[in-house]
N, C-alpha and C positions, 0 to 999 in steps of 0.2 A: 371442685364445683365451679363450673362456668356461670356465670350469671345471667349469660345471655345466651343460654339453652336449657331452662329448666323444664323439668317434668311433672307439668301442674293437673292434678285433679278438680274436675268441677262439679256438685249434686245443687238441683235446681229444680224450684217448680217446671212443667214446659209447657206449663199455658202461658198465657197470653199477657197475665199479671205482671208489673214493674218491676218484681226482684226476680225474674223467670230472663227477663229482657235484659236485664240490668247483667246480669250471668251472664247469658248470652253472648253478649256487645264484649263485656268484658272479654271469654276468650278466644271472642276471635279477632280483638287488638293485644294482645296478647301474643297470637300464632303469627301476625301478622309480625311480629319482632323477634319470628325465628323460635319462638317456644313452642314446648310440647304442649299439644293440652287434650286432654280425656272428657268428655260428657258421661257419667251415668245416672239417666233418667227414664222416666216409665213410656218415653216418646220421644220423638227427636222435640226439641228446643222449639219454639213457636219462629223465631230469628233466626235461626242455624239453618244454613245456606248450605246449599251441596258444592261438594269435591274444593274445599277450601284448607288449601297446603297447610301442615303442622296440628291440624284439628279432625277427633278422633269421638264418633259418640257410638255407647255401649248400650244397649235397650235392655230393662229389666226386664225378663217374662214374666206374665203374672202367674202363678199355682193357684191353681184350685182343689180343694181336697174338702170332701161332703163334712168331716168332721167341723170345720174351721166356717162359723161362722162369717170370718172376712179372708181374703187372701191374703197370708202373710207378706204383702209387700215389702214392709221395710227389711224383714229378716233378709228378702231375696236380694236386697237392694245390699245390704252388708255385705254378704256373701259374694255380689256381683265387684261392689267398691275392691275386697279386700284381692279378688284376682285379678283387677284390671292392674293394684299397684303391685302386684308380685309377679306380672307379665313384664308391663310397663316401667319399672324400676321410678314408681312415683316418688318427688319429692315432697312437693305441698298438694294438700287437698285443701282444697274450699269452698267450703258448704254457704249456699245462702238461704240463710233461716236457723233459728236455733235446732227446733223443734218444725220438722221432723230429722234436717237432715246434719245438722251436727252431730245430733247423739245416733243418725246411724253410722256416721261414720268414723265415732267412736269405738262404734261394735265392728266394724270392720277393723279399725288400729290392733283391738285385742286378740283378732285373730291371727295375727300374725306375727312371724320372726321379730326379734330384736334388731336384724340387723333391717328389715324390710318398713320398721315401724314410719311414717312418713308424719309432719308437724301439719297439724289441723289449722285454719286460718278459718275463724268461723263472723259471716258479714249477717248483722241486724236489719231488716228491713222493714219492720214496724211494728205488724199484728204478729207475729211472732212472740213480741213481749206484750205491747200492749192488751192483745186479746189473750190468744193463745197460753202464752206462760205465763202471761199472771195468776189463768184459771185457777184455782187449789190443788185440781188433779193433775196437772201438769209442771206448775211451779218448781218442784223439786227435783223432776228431771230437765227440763231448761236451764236451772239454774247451773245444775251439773255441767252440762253440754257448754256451758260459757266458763265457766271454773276447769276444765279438762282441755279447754283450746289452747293451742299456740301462741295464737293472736284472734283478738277481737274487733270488728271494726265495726261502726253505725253510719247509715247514712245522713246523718244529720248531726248538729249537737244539739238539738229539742228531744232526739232518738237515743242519743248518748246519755244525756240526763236524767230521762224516762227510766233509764233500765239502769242506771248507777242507786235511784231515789228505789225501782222497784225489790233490785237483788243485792243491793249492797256487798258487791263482788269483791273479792281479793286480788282483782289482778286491773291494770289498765284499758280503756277502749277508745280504739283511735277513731276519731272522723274523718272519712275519706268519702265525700261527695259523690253520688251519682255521676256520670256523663254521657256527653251526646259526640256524635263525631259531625263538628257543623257541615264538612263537605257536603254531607249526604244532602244537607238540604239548597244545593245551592244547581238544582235542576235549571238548566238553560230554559227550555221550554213545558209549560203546564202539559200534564197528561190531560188527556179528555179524558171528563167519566160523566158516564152518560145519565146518573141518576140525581146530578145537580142541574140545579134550574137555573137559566140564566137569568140576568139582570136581577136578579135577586140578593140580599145579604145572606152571608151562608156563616149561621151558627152552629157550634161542633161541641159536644162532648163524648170525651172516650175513657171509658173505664173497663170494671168490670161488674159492675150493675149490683154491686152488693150494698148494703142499708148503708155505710157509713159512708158511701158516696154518693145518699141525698140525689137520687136521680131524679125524685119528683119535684124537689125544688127546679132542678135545670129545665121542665117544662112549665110550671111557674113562671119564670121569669121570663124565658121563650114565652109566653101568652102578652104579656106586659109589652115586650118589644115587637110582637106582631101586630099590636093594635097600634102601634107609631106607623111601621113599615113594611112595605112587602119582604120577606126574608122565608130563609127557608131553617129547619133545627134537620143538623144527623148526626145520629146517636150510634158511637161506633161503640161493640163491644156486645156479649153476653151474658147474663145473670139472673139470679133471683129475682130482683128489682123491677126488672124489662116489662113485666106484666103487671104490674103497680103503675108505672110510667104512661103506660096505653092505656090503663084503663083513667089517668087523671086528664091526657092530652084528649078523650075521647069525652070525658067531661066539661070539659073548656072549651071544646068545639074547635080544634086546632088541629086535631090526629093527621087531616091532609096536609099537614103543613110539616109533619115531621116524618124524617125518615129513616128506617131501622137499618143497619146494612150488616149488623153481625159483626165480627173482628176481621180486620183490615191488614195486611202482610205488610204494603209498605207506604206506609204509613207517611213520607214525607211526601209520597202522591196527594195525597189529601190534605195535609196540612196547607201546602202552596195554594191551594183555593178558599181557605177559611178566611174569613172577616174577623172573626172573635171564638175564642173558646171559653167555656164556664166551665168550671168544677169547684163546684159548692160543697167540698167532702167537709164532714163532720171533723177529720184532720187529716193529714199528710204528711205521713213519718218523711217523705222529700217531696213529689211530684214530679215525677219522671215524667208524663203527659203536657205539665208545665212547662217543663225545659225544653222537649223536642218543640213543641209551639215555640217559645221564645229562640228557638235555636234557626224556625221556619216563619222568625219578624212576623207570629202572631201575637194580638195583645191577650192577655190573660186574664178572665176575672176568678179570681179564687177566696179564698175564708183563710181569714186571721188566726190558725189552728194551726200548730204542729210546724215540721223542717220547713215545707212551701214558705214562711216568714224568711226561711232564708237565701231562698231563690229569690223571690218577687222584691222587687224593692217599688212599695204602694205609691203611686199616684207618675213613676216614673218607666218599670218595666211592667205594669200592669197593675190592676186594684185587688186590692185586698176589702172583706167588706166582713161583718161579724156571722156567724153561721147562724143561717134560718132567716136573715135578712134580705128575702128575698125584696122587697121596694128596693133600697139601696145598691144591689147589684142589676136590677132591669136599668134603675137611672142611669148607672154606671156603663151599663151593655149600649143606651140608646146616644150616650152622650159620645161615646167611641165609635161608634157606625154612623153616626152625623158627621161625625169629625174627621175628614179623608186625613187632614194636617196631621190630626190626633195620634189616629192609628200609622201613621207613616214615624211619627217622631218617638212613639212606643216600641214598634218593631224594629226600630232601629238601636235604640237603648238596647233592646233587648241582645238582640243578635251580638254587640257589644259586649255583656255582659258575661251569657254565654263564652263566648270566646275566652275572654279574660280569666273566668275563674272556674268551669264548666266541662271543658274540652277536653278529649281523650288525652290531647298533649298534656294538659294540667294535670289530670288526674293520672294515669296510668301508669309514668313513674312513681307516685306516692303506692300503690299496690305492688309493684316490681322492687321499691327498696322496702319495703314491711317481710316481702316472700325473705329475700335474702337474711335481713336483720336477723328473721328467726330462724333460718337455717341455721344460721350462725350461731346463733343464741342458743341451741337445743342439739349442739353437734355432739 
């Protein structure tokens, strides 16, 4: 076994969501160190970038058959995992998410040879436990799918704790942090984009517009900070939410002042023109969205909920405020967009910070020696 040629499987949301990205990023620094790496997902990856050496994505087709009220996806999605590592001669596969795609790639392990069986390495990303497998109807197989891995990893320890207190598991879970690769945001010169307004403050949130990411609060408090100053709100991102949103901002009598753009490819085009971002989530198993900001010396307002506690350090890398509190975080929005010194001495922290303990360099070896350990472990 070489360690610095392995043959890694990846199963991943491939929208636009943090553990889709998080997947993503991961393997293509990953390929970038000479490894193999496989995508099997129902799309290419939202991230995943063409003709990029050592990196390989395999598209589920979908079946349709009049009997089968849904398309057996996941079935297909086993069936696709379990040839790509019998083509492939995969070593790790790693799923992000318990549920759905641990336990398919469970059901792919069982199809195969002893000698082709490959060690699951399955990564927590939030709703997965907190929503998803706490459910009743699903509990029992999540639980499984974490009891049947390799290795376990959470993006946080708020995310780690959560799911030790909710399945009281038999085996250990390690924390191995999100990351960002700061390069990326160290653009020489700003892109023009033409649907930002000049002279204006430009406030951002980007999600994916579902209820626990409180997007009506973000125009809330956007209403608070436009009666101080001229400023502009854009709200990158699609969802459920999006028409809740418009129809509060068209309440408030603000809707001109905000602007919808959909989900953004690259993203640190946009961030280098932000003044402040808010995400007000109900909580945040990490905040991926937080760190690329502080990774692009934007300041942060976010909610005292969940891993983000462990990114944001309050009143130095950005504010932390209690959720629903919207007055508190408008103070906190108008006191940082007053404040050129403010916001210069935060994104600076931040960007700092980032690096320190954030950074693909940081984190990427902790993934690289977990793969081996359990190679090792499971020989």
């Amino acid at each position: 076994m070489n360690p610095k040629h392995l043959k890694i499987g990846i199963s991943c949301h491939a929208s636009t969501g943090g553990s889709g990205i998080v997947a993503t990023e991961l393997g293509l620094a990953l390929a970038s160190r000479g490894h193999e790496v496989h995508f099997v997902a129902n799309n290419i990856p939202f991230r995943l970038r063409d003709n990029i050496k050592n990196v390989f994505c395999h598209i589920v087709e979908p079946i349709n058959y009049p009997v089968l009220n849904h398309p057996p996806y996941h079935l297909a999605m086993a069936s696709r995992i379990a040839e790509v590592v019998e083509e492939h001669s995969i070593q790790i596969w790693h799923a992000h998410y318990a549920i759905p795609y641990a336990s398919i790639a469970l059901l792919a392990k069982d199809m195969l040879p002893s000698e082709l069986k490959f060690c699951l390495i399955t990564t927590l990303h939030g709703t997965d436990i907190t929503i998803v497998g706490a459910d009743p109807s699903l509990y029992r197989v999540t639980k499984y799918a974490m009891e049947n891995s390799c290795a376990i990893t959470a993006v946080s320890e708020w995310l780690k704790q959560e799911t030790e207190r909710e399945f009281q598991l038999s085996k250990s879970i390690y924390t191995i942090y999100n990351f960002v690769d700061p390069s990326r945001f160290k653009l020489k010169n700003k892109v023009h984009i033409p649907f930002l307004e000049k002279n204006k403050k430009i406030v951002m949130h980007i999600s994916n517009f579902r209820a626990v990411k409180r997007v009506t609060d973000v125009i809330r408090v956007f209403k608070k900070i436009s009666d101080k100053m001229d400023a502009q709100l854009i709200m990158v991102g699609e969802g459920p939410e999006k028409v809740s949103s418009v129809g509060v901002a068209r309440q408030l009598g603000i809707l001109n002042k905000v602007k919808y753009i959909g989900n953004y490819q690259n993203i640190e085009e946009l961030l280098l023109h932000a003044d402040l971002i808010i995400q007000p989530s109900e909580h945040e198993s990490f905040g991926l969205v937080a760190l690329e900001a502080m990774a692009a010396g934007v300041p942060v307002i976010a909610t005292k909920s969940g891993g983000i506690q462990e990114l944001i350090i309050d009143g130095e890398t950005g504010f932390l405020c209690e959720v629903g509190d919207i007055e508190t975080m408008a103070d906190r929005a108008i006191q940082i967009l007053f404040d050129k010194k403010l916001q210069k001495e935060i994104g600076e922290k931040s960007i700092d910070r980032v690096k320190k303990y954030f950074s693909v360099e940081k984190i990427l070896p902790q993934y690289e020696e977990l793969y081996i350990n359990t190679l090792t472990k499971n020989r």
